[in-house]
BABA-122879 format. One line per 2 residues: number of its first residue (from 1); their letters; for each residue x, y, z of C-alpha. Coordinates in steps of 0.25 Angstrom, whole numbers. Last residue first. Example, Ala and Ser with C-alpha at 12.3 -4.5 7.8 and 13.67 -1.06 7.14 Angstrom:
! residues 2
2> sa> 55,-4,29 ~ 49,-18,31
This chain:
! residues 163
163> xx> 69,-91,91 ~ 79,-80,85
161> xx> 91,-79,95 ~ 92,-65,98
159> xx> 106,-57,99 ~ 109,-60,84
157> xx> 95,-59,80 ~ 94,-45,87
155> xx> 106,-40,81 ~ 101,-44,67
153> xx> 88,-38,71 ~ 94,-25,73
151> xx> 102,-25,61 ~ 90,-26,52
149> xx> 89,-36,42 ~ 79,-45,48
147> xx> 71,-32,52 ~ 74,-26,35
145> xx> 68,-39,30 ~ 55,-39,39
143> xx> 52,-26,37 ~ 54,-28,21
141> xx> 45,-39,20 ~ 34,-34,27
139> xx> 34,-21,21 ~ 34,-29,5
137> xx> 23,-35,12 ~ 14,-23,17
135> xx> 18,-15,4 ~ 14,-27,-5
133> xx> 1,-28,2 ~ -2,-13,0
131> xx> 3,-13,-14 ~ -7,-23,-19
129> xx> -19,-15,-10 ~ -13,-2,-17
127> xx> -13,-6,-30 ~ -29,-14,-28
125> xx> -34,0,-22 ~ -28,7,-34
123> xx> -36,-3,-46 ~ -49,-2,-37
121> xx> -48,13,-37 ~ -44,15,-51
119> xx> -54,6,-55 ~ -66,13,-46
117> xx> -61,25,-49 ~ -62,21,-65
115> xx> -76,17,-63 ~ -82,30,-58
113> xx> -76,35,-67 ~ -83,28,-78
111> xx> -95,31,-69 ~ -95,45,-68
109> xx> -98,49,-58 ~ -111,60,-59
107> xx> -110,74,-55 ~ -114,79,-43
105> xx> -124,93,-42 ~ -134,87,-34
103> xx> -143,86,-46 ~ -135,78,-53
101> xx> -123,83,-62 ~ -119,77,-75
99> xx> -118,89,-84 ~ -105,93,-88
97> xx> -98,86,-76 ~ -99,71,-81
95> xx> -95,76,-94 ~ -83,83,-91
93> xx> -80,71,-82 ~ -82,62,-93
91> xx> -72,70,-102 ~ -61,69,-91
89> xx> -63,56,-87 ~ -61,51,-104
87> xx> -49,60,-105 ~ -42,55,-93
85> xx> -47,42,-98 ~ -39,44,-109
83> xx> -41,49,-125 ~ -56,45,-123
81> xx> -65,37,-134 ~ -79,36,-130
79> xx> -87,23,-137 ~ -103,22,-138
77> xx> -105,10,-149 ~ -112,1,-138
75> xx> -114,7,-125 ~ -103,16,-119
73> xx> -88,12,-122 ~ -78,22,-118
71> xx> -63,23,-125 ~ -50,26,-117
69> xx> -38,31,-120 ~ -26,29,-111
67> xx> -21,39,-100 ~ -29,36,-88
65> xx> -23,22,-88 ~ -10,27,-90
63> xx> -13,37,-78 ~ -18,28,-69
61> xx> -6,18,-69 ~ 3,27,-69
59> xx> -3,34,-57 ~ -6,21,-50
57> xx> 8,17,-52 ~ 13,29,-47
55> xx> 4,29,-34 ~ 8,14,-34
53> xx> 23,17,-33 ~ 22,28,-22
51> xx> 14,20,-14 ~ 24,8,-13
49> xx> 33,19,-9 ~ 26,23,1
47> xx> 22,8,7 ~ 37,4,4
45> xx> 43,15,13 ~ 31,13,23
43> xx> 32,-2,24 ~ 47,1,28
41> xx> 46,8,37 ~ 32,1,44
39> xx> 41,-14,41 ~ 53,-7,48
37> xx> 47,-4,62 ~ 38,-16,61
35> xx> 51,-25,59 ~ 58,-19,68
33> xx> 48,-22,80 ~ 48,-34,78
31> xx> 60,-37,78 ~ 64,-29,91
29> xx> 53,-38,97 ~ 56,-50,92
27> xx> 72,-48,97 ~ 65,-42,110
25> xx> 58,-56,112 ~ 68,-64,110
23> xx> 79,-55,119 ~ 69,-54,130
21> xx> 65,-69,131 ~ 81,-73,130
19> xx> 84,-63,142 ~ 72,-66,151
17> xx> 77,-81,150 ~ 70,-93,145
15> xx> 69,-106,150 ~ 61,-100,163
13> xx> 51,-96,154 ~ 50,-80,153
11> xx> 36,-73,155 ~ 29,-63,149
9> xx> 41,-54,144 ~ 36,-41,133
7> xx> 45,-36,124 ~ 46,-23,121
5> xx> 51,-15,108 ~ 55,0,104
3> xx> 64,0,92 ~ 72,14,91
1> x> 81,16,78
């Protein structure tokens, strides 16, 4: 492994020498510098497998909800009963494009559609902004764990005294 770093030297106090400021500020520098390089690794091994997990949740959860039978209430004694909403999507949109067509040649959206995007979308966006933040902390943790118990910052921390 490469690690790249500077260190930049303003001015020394004449109690300090130009071996202890180098050494202190290369030791933060090498730190930091490792703890990027392993929090963008590792972020991205749990960021792909945290996609993995909710694209099969998503699924699951779509597909039982999508499965079970559903009944639509219209006015006061007008009830449809549908095996799934499968079903009930496909027979809507047959009826939508049987003869639903303006003037331009569009068809009309559905508005129980229409609905069910918006829920789906709201539900998804909610998922994915709850495994956002658990990705970006779980990262943090993980960097910050693997630099402390790296041998390279053992070494360090046994040459450099940690003020």
């Amino acid at each position: 492994m490469k690690i790249q770093a500077e260190i930049d030297i303003d001015w020394l106090d004449e109690e300090e020498g130009l071996d202890d400021v180098v050494e202190s500020r290369l030791y933060k520098q090498l730190a930091t510098v490792i703890e990027k390089k392993f929090a963008a690794n590792v972020g991205e091994r749990i960021a792909a497998a945290a996609d993995r997990l909710v694209t099969a949740k998503t699924e699951m959860i779509i597909n039982t909800a999508l499965e079970q039978p559903i009944t639509i209430t219209k006015g006061w004694n007008e009830k449809t009963e549908y095996d799934s909403i499968f079903d009930m999507v496909e027979k809507r949109m047959t009826a939508l494009y049987e003869g639903k067509l303006d003037t331009s040649g569009k068809c009309e959206k559905d508005p129980l559609l229409a609905n069910i995007e918006k829920h789906v979308k709201s539900s998804t966006d909610k998922l994915l902004k709850d495994v956002t933040v658990i990705i970006e902390r779980q990262a943090k943790k993980v960097a910050a764990e693997e630099v402390k118990n790296h041998e390279l910052f053992s070494a360090l921390e046994k040459v450099v005294k940690i003020n």
